[in-house]
C-alpha positions in Angstrom: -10.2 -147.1 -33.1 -7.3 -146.3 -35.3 -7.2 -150.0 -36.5 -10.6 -149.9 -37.3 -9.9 -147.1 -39.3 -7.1 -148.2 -40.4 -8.6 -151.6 -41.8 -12.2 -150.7 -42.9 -11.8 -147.2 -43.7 -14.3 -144.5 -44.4 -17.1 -146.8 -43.7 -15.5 -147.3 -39.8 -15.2 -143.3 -40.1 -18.9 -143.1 -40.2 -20.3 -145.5 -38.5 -18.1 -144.6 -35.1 -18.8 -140.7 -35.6 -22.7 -141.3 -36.3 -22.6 -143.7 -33.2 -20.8 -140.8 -31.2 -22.9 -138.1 -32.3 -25.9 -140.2 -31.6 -25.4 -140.6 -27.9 -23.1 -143.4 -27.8 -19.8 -142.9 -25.9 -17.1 -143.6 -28.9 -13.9 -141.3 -29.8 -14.9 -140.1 -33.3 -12.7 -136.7 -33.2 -10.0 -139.8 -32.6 -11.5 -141.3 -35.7 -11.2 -138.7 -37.7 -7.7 -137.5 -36.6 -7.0 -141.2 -37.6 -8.6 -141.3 -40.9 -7.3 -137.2 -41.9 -3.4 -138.9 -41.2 -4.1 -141.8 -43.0 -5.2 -139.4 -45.9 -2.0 -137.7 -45.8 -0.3 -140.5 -46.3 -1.8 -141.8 -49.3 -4.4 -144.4 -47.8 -7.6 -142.2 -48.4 -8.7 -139.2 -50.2 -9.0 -135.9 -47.4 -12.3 -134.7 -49.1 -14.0 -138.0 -48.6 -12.8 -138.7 -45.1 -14.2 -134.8 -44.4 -17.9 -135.4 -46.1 -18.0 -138.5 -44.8 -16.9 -137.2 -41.3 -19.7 -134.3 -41.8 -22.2 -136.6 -42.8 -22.2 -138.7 -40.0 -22.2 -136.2 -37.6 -25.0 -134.8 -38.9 -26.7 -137.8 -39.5 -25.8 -139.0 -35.9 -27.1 -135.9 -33.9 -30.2 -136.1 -35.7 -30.8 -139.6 -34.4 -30.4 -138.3 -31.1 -32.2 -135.5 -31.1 -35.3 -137.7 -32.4 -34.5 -140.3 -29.6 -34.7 -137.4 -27.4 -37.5 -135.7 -28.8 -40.1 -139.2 -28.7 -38.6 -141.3 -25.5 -36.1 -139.5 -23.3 -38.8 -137.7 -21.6 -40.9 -140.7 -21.2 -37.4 -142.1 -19.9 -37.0 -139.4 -17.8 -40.7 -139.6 -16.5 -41.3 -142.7 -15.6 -39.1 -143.7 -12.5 -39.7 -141.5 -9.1 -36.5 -140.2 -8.2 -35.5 -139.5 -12.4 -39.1 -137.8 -12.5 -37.9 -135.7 -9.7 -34.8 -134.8 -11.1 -36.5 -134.0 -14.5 -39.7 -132.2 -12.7 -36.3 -129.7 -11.9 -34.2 -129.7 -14.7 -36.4 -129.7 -17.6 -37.8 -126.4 -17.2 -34.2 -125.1 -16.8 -33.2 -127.2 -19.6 -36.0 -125.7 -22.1 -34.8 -122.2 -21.2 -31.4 -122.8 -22.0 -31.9 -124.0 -25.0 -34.4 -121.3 -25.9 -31.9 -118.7 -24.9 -28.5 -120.7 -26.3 -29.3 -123.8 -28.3 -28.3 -122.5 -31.5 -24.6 -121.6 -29.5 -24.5 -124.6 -27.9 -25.6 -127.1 -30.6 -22.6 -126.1 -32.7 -20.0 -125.4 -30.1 -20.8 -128.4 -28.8 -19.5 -130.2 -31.7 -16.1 -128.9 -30.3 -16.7 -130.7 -27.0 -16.3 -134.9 -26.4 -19.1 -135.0 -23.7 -21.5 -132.1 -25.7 -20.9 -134.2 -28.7 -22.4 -137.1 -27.4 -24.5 -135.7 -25.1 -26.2 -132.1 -26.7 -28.3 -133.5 -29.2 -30.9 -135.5 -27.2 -30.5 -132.8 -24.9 -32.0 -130.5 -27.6 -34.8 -133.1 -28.4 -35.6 -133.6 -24.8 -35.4 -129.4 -24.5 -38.1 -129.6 -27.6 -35.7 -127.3 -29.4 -37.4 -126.7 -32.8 -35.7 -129.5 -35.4 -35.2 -126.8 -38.1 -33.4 -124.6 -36.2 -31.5 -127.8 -34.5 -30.9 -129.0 -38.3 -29.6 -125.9 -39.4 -27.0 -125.4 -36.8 -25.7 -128.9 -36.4 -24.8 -129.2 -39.9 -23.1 -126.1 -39.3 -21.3 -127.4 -36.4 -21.0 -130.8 -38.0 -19.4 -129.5 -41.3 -16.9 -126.9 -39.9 -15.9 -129.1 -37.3 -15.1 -131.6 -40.2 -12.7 -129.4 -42.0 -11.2 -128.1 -39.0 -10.2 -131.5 -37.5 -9.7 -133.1 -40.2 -7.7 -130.3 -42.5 -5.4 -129.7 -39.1 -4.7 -133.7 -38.8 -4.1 -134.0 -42.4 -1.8 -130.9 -42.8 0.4 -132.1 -39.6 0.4 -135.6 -40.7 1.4 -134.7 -44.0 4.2 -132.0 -42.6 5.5 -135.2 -39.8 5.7 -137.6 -43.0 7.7 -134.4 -44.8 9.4 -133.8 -42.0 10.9 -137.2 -41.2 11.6 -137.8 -45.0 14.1 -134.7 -45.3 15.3 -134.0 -41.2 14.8 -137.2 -39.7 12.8 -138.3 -36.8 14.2 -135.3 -35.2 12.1 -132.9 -37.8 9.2 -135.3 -37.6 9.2 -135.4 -34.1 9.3 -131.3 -33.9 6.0 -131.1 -36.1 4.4 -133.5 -33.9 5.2 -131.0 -30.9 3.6 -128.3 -32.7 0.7 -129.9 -33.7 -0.1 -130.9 -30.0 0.6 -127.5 -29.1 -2.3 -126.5 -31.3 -4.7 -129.7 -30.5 -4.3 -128.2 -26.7 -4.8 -124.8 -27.2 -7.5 -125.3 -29.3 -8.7 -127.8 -26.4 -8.4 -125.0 -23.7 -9.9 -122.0 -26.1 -12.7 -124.6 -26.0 -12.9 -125.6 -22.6 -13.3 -121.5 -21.7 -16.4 -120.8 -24.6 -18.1 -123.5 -22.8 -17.6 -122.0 -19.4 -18.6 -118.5 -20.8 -21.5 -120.3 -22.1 -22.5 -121.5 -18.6 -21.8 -118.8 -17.2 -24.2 -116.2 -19.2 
């Protein structure tokens, strides 16, 4: 993915994020890490790899939420044992998101399998689009900055680092940014088991 990036730029950005937020299994938070380090050094401009980023992910779960909304129950309905299932779960499903969808939809952002996932989750749920619209561009934009300001700031601070203490400096920042990828990763990984749990 970071080749892609690497090579074709902001339009790979977009089309790997919009694929992932869509429902397709791709690493766009990878994508954008990529694309935010590339930025700091030089190759792209941070505030277009960050609307671009936004964009697609908004763009992206919208697609999935309308692929959702007009086939997944059809999907879902059509095949005995996946009717059962759904005959089940879809009742649960529609209260959740009653109750949490506007939590979910832009935590999920946050989360690899929610980000490919949640969206036509809500459109199977029939969450109301507006209210779907309003806080996935939410998630989608803040989730934007946040990855992409962090990457570009610690790539920039590694390229800093290297050029006045060595690989030594460089390699120190790198530390500290993982240290803050992973607790941001575990902060995450217990919101989303508060969510399930309430």
């Amino acid at each position: 993915m970071t080749g892609l990036v690497h090579h074709y730029g902001l339009v790979a950005l977009f089309l790997i994020v919009m694929f992932e937020s869509g429902g397709v299994p791709l690493p766009g938070e990878t994508a954008l890490v990529a694309a935010a380090i590339f930025a700091s050094n030089g190759h792209l401009n941070i505030a277009e790899v960050i609307a671009v980023a936004a964009a697609a992910a908004i763009i992206g779960d919208n697609i999935g939420y309308w692929i959702g909304r007009t086939g997944g129950r059809k999907v879902l309905e059509r095949w005995g044992p996946l009717k059962r299932w759904s005959d089940r779960v879809l009742p649960w499903a529609e209260g959740f998101f009653e109750r949490h969808g506007a939590k979910t939809i832009f935590i999920g952002r946050f989360f690899s399998v929610l980000r490919v996932t949640a969206a036509w989750l809500a459109g199977i749920s029939r969450m109301p689009w507006w209210k779907f619209l309003v806080w996935n561009a939410a998630g989608g934009i803040c989730w934007a900055l946040l990855v992409g300001l962090v990457a570009f700031y610690a790539g920039h601070a590694a390229a800093d680092a290297i050029g006045h203490y060595g690989l030594l400096g460089g390699g120190v920042i790198v530390v500290l940014a993982v240290a803050i990828f992973a607790g941001l990763h575990f902060w995450k990984k217990r919101m989303l088991r508060t969510e399930t749990e309430s």
